[in-house]
TORLUMZA-756848 format. One line per field, with one value per residue: x, y, z of N, C-alpha, C in turn; residue in three letters. Coordinates in steps of 0.1 Angstrom, whole numbers. Each point is the difference from the previous one (the first is absolute). Layout:
<pts>
n.u: X	...
n.v: Y	...
n.w: Z	...
ca.u: X	...
ca.v: Y	...
ca.w: Z	...
c.u: X	...
c.v: Y	...
c.w: Z	...
code: ALA	...
</pts>
This chain:
<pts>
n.u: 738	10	-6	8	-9	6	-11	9	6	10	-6	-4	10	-3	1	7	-7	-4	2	-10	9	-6	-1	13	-1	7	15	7	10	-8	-1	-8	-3	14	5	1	8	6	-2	7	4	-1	6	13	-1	0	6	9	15	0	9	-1	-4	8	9	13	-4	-13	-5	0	3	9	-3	12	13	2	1	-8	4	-11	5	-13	7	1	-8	-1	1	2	11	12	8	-12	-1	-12	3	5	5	-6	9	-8	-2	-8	-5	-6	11	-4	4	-9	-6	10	-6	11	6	6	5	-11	4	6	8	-6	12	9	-12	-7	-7	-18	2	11	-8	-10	10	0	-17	-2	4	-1	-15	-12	3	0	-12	-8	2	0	-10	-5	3	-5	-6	8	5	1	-13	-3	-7	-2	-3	-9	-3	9	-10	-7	-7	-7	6	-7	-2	0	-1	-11	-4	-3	-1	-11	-3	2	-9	3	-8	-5	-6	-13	-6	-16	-1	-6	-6	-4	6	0	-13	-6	10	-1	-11	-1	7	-11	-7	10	-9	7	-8	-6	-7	-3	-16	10	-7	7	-11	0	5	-16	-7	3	0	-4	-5	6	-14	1	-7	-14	5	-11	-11	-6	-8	-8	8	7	16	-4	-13	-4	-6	0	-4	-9	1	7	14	-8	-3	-4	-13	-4	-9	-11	1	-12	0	9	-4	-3	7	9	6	9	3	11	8	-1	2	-9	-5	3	0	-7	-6	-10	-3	-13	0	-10	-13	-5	-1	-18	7	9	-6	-9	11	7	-14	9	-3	-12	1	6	-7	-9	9	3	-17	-5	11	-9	-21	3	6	-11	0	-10	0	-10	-8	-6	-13	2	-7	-8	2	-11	-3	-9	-6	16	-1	-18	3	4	-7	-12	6	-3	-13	-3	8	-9	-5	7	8	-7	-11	-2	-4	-7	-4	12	1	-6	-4	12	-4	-13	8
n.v: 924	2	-13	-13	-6	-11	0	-7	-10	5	2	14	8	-2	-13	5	3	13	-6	10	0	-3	12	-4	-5	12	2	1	2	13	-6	8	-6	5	-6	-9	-9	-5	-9	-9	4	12	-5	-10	11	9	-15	3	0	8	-5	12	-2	-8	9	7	0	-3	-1	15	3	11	0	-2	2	10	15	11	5	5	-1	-3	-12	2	-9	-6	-8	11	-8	8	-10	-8	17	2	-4	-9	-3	-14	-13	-12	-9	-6	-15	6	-2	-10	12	10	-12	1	-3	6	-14	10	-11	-4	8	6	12	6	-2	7	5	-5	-1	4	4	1	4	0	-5	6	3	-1	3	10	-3	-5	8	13	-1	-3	14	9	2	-5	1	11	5	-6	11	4	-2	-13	8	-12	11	-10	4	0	1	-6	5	-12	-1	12	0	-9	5	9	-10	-8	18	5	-14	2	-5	-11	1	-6	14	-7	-1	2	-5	11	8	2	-11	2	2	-15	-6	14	-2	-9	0	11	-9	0	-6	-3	-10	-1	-7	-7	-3	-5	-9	-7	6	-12	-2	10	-1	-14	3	10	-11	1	-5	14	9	8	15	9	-10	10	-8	7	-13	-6	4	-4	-7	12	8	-10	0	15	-7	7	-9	-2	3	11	-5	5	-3	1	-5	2	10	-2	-9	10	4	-6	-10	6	-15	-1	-6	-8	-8	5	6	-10	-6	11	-8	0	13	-9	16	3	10	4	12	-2	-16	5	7	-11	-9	7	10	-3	-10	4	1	-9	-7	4	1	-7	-3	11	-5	-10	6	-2	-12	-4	-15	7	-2	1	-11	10	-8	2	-9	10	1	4	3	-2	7	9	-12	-2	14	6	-13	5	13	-2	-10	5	8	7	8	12	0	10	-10	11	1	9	-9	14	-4	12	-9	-3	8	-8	5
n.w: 1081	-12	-8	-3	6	9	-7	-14	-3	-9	-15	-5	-1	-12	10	4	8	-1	20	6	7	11	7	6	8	2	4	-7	-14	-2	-12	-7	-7	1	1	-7	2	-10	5	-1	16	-10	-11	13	7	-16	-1	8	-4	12	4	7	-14	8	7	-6	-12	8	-8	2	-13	7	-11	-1	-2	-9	2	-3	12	1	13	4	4	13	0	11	-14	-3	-5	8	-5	-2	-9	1	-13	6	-11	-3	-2	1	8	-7	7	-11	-4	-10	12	-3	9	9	7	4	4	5	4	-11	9	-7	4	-15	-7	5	-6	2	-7	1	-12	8	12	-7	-7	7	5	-13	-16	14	5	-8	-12	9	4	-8	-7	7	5	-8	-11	6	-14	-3	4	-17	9	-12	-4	-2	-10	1	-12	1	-15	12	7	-2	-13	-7	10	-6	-18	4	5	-9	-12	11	4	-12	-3	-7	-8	0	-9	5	-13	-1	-8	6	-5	8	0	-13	2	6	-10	-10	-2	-3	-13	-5	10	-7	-6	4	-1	-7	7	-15	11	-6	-12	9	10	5	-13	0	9	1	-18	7	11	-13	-4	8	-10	3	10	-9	5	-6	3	-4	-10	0	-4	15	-11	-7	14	10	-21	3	7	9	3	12	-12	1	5	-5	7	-9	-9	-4	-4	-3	7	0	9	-8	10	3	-9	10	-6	11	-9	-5	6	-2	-12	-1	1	-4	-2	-1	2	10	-6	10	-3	-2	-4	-10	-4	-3	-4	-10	5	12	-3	-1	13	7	-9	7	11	-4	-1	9	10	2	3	10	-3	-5	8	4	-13	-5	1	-5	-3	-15	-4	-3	9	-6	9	13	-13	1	14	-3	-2	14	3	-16	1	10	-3	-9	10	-2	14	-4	16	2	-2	-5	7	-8	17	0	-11	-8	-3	-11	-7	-6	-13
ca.u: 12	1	10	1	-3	0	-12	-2	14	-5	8	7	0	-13	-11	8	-8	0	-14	-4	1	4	19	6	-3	9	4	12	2	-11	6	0	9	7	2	0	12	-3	11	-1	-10	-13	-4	-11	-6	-10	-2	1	9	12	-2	-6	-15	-7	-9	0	-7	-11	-11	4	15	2	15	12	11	6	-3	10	-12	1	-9	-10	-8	-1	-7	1	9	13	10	-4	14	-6	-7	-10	9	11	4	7	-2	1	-2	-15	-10	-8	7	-12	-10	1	6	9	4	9	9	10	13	-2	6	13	-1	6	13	-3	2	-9	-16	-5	0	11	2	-16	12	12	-9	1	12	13	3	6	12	9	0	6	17	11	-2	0	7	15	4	20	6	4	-5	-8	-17	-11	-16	-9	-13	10	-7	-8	-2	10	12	14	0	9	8	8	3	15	11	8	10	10	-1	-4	-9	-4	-11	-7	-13	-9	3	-10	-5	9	12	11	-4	3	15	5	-6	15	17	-3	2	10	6	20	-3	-13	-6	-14	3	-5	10	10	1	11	12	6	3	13	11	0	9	10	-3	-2	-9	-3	2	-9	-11	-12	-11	-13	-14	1	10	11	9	15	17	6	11	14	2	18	1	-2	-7	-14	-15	-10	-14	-11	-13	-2	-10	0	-7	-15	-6	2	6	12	8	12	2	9	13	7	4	8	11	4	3	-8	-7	-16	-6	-11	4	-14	0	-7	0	10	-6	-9	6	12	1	16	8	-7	1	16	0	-4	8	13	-8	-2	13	6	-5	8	13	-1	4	-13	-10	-14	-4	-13	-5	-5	-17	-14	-14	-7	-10	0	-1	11	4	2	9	12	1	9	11	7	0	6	15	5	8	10	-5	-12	-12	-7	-17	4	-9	-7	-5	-13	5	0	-14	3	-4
ca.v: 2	-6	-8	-13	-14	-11	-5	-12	-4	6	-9	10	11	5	-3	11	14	12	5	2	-7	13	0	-8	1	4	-9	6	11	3	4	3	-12	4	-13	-15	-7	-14	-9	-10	-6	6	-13	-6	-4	1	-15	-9	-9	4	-5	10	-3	-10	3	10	11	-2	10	12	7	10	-5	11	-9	7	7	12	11	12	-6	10	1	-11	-6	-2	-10	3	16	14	2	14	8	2	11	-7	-5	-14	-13	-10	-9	-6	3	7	11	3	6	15	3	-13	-1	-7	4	11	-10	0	15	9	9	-4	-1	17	-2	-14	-2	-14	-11	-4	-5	-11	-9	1	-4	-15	-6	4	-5	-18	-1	-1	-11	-17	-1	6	-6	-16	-5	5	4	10	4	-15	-17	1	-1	-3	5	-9	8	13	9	-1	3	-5	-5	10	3	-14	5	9	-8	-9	5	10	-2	-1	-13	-3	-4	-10	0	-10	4	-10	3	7	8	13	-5	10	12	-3	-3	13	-1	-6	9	12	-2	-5	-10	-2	-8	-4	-12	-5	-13	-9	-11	7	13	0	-1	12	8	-9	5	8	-4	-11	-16	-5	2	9	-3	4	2	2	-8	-1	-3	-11	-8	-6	-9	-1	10	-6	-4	10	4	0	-8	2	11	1	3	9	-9	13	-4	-10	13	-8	-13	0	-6	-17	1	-9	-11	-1	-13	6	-1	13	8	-10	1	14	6	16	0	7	9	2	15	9	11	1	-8	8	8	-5	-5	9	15	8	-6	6	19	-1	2	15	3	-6	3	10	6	-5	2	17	-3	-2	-12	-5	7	-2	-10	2	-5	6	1	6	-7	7	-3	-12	-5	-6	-11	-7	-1	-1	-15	-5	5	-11	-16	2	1	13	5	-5	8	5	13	8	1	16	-1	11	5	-9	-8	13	-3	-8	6
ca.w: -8	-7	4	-10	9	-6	10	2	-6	-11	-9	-8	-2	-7	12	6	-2	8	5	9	14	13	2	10	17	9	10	-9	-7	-12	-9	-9	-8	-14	-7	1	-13	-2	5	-5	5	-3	-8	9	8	-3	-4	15	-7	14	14	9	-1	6	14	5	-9	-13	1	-10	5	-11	-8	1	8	5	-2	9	-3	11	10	-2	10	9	9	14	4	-8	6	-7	-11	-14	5	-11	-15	1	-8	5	-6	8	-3	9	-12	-2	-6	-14	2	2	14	5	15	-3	12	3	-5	-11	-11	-4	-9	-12	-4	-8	-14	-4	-8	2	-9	0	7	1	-3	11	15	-2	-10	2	14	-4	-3	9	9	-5	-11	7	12	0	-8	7	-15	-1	-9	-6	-7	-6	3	-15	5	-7	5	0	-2	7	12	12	-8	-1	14	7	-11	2	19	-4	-5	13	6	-11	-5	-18	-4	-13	3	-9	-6	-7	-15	-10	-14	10	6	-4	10	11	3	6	19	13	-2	5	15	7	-5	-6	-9	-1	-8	0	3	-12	2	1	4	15	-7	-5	14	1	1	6	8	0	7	14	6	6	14	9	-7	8	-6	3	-10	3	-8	7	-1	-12	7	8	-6	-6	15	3	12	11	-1	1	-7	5	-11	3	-4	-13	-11	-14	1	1	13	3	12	-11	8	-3	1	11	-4	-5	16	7	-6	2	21	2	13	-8	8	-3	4	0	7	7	14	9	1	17	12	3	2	-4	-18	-17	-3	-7	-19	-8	6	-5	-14	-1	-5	-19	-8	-1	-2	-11	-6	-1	-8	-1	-11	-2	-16	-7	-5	11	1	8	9	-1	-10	-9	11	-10	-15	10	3	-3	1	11	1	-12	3	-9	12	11	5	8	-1	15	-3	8	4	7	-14	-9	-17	-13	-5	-10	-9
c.u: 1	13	3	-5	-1	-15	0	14	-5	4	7	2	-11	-10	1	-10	4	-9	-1	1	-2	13	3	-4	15	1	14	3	-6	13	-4	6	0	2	2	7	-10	11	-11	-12	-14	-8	-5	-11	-16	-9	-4	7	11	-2	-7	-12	-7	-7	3	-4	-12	-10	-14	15	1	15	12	5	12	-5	9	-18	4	-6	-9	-4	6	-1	4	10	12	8	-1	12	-6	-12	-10	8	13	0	6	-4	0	-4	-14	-11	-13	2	-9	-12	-1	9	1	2	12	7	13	10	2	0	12	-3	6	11	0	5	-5	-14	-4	1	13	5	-10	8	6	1	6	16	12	6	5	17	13	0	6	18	4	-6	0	10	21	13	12	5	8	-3	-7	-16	-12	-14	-10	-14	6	-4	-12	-2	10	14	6	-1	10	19	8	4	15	10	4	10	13	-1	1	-14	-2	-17	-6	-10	-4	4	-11	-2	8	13	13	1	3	13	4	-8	12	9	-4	3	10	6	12	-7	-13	-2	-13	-2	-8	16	15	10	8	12	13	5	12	8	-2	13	7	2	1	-19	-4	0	-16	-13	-14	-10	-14	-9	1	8	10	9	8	8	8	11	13	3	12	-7	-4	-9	-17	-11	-5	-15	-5	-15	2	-5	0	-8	-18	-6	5	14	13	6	12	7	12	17	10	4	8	16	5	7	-6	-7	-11	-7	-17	1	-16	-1	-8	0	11	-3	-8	7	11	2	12	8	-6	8	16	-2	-4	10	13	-2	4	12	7	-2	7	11	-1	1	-15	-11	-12	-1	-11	6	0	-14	-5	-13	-11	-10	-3	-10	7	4	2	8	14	4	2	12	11	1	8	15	1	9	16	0	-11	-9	-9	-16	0	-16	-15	-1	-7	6	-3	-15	8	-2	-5
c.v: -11	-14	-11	-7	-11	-5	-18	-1	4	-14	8	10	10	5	15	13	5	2	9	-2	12	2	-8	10	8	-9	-1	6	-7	9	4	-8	12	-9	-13	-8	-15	-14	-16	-9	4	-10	-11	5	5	-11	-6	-10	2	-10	6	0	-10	2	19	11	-8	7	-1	8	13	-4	7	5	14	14	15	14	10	-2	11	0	-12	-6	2	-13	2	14	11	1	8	2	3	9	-9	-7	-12	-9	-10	-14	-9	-1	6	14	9	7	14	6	-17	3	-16	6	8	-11	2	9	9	11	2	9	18	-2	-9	2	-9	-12	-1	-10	-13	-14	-5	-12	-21	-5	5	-6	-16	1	3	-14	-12	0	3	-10	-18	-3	10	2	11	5	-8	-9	4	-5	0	5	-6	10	15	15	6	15	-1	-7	14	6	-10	3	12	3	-4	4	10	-8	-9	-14	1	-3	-8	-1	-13	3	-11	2	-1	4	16	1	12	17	-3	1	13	8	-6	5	12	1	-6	-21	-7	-10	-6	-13	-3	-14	-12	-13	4	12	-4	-3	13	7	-8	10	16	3	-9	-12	-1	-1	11	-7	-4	-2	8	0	6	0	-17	-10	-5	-13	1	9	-8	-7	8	6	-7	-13	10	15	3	1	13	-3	17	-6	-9	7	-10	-12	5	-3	-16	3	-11	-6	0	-16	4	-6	10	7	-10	6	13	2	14	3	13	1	3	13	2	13	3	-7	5	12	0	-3	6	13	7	-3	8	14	3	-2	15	9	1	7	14	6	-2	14	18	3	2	-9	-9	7	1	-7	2	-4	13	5	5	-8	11	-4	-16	-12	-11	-6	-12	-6	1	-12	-9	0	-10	-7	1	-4	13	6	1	10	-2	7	7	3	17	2	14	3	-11	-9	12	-4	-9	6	-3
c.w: -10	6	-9	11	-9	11	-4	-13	-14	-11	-8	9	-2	12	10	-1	15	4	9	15	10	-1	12	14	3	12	-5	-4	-11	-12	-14	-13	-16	-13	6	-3	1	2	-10	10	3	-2	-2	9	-4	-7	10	-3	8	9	7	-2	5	11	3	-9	-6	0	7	12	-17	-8	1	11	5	-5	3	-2	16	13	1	24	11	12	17	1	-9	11	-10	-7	-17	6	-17	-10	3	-15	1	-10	9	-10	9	-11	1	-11	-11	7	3	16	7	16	7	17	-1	-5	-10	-12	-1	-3	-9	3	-5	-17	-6	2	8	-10	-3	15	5	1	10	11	2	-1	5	16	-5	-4	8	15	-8	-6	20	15	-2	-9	3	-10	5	-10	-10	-5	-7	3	-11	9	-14	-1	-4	-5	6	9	14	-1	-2	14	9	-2	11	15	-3	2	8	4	-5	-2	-14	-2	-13	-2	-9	-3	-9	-15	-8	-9	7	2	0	7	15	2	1	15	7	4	6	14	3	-4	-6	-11	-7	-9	0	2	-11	2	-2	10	10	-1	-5	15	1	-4	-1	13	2	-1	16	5	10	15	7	-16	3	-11	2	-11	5	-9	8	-4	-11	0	2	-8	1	18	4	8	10	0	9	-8	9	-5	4	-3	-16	-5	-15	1	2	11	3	6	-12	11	-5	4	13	-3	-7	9	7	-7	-1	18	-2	13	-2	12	-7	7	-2	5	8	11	15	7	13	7	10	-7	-3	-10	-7	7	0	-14	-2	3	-14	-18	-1	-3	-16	-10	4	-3	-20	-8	-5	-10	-2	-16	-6	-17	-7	3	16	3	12	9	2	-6	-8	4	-13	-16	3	1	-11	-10	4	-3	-16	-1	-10	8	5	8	13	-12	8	-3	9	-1	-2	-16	-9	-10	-6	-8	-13	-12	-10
code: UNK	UNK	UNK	UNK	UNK	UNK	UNK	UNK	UNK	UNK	UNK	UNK	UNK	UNK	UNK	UNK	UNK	UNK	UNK	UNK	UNK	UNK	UNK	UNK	UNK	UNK	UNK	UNK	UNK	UNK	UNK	UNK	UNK	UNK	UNK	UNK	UNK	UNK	UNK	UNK	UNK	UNK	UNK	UNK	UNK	UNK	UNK	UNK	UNK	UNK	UNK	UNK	UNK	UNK	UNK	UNK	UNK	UNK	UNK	UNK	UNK	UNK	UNK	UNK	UNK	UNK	UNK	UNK	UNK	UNK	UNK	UNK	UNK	UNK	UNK	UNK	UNK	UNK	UNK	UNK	UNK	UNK	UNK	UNK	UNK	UNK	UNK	UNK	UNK	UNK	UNK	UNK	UNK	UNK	UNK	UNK	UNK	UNK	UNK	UNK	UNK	UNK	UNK	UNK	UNK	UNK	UNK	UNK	UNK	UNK	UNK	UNK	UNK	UNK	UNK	UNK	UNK	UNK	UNK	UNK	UNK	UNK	UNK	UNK	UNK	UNK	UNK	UNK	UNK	UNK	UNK	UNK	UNK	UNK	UNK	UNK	UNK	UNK	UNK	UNK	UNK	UNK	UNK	UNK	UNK	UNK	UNK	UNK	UNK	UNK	UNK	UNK	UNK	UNK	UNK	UNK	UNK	UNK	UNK	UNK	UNK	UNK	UNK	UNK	UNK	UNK	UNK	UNK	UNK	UNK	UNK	UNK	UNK	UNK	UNK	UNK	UNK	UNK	UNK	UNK	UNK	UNK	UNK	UNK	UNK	UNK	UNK	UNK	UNK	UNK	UNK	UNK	UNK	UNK	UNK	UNK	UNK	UNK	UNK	UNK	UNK	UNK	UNK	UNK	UNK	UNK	UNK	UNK	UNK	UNK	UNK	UNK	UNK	UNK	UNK	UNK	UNK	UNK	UNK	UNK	UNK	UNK	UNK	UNK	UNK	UNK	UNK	UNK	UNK	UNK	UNK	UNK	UNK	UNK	UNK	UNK	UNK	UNK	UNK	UNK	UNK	UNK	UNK	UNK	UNK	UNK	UNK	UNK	UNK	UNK	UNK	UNK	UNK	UNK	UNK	UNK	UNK	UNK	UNK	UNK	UNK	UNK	UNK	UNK	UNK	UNK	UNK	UNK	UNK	UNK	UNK	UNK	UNK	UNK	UNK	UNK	UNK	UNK	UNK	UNK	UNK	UNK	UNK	UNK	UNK	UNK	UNK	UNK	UNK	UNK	UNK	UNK	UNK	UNK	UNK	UNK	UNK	UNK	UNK	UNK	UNK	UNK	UNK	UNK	UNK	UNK	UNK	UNK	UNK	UNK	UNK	UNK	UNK	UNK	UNK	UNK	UNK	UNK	UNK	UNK	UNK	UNK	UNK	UNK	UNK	UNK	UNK	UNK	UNK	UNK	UNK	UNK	UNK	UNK	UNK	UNK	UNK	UNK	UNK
</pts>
């Protein structure tokens, strides 16, 4: 089968070809991969710029992170909850591949009404954002909630966690060349406010809320320390990661969090996930009702990207900050020919 392996750390993009691999050993559910989305820690880990690359993804490993396709089949160490033509999205890596053998936990059935390339998105940016806004960070009705990253994947998914449960939002975006498209991406899903992050920007959220500041931060590029200007007395962090730092780990000076009396939460899904089983499946639990409820949309990018060919020009899409959204890689079709 066709697949992205990382057989050693890349320097470009460019580097990224389509190989040849056996298919995976049954022993699970065997899944047919429909499409593919793309997440920021593609990125790292196709560098080897993730922590995880230190000891729990190196190569060789298959790239890609979430996906949605058709179970085709399953093993002696899977239950019988899907059955082969089952239609699902999950999350695991190996995704950038024709076919994905992946544990029963680790999958949903898609949502009635929803595409595979509407639901590829899902597997990852919707489990992080409801765990971290509702299960760690414990976001109420009312308060206010700065989502950093906000045009993102995993930012308009955070956006729209928020606003089920009637929070304010104050979405934050990079101030790009894009910017102006990202800021209506926001509002579209639901953003009460949008800011770009340039000099000045924690001033603006001030007075957004009044000079009181947001109840709730959730961070996964890495601006904790110039949230923390525009953050209430006694408010929360929610950390996710550092997408914006390139793989470098941001230092926060701990007096700031002193004089705020904050209180900065770290949030891993996957680690939760190992550790505490019945937490991820209380989030999918809570998710699902959202998404039938109608409070949860699909983020798919404009631009197509075909086959997994287009991994490459998909990435750097990404690294670009062109992207808002999910881009989807629609695994089971050719690149358009070049004319």
């Amino acid at each position: 089968m066709k697949a992205i392996v990382i057989n050693e750390f890349i320097k470009t993009y460019a580097d990224l070809h389509v190989s040849e691999i056996p298919r995976p050993p049954s022993g699970h559910v065997t899944v047919n991969v429909g499409c593919a989305a793309l997440n920021h820690i593609d990125l790292l880990y196709a560098r080897g710029q993730h922590q995880n690359n230190a000891r729990l993804h190196t190569p060789p490993f298959t790239l890609g992170l979430e996906f949605a396709g058709t179970v085709t089949s399953f093993g002696a160490k899977a239950a019988s909850n899907f059955w082969p033509g089952d239609k699902v999205f999950g999350s695991a890596l190996g995704a950038f591949a024709e076919t994905i053998v992946v544990d029963e936990e680790s999958l949903h059935r898609i949502p009635e009404g929803w595409s595979f390339e509407e639901a590829c998105g899902l597997g990852a940016t919707a489990g992080v954002s409801y765990g971290a806004l509702i299960g760690r960070a414990k976001v109420q009705k009312g308060e206010w909630v700065m989502i950093t990253g906000a045009s993102g994947g995993l930012g308009l998914m955070a956006v729209q966690v928020a606003k089920a449960v009637g929070a304010r939002v104050v979405a934050a975006v990079g101030n790009s060349e894009y910017k102006e498209e990202k800021e209506e991406v926001c509002r579209r899903y639901g953003a009460d406010k949008v800011v770009f992050i340039q000099e000045g920007w924690e001033k603006k959220v001030l007075g957004i809320t009044g000079e009181k500041g947001v109840d709730v931060v959730f961070d996964s590029v890495g601006t904790v320390e110039s949230s923390i200007r525009c953050l209430a007395h006694f408010g929360r962090v929610i950390l996710i990661g550092f997408a914006g730092r390139g793989g470098e780990m941001e230092k926060v000076a701990m007096n700031r969090i002193l004089l705020k009396q904050a209180v900065v939460i770290g949030y891993r899904y996957g680690e939760t996930d190992r550790r505490s089983p019945e937490e991820t499946r209380m989030v999918w639990k809570r998710l699902m009702e959202m998404i039938e409820k109608g409070l949860i949309k699909p983020t798919v990018y404009k631009e197509k990207y075909y086959g997994l060919e287009d991994v490459p020009r998909a990435m750097d899409d990404l690294a670009a900050r062109k992207l808002w959204g999910k881009a989807v890689i629609h695994v089971a079709r050719k690149p358009k020919p070049k004319l």
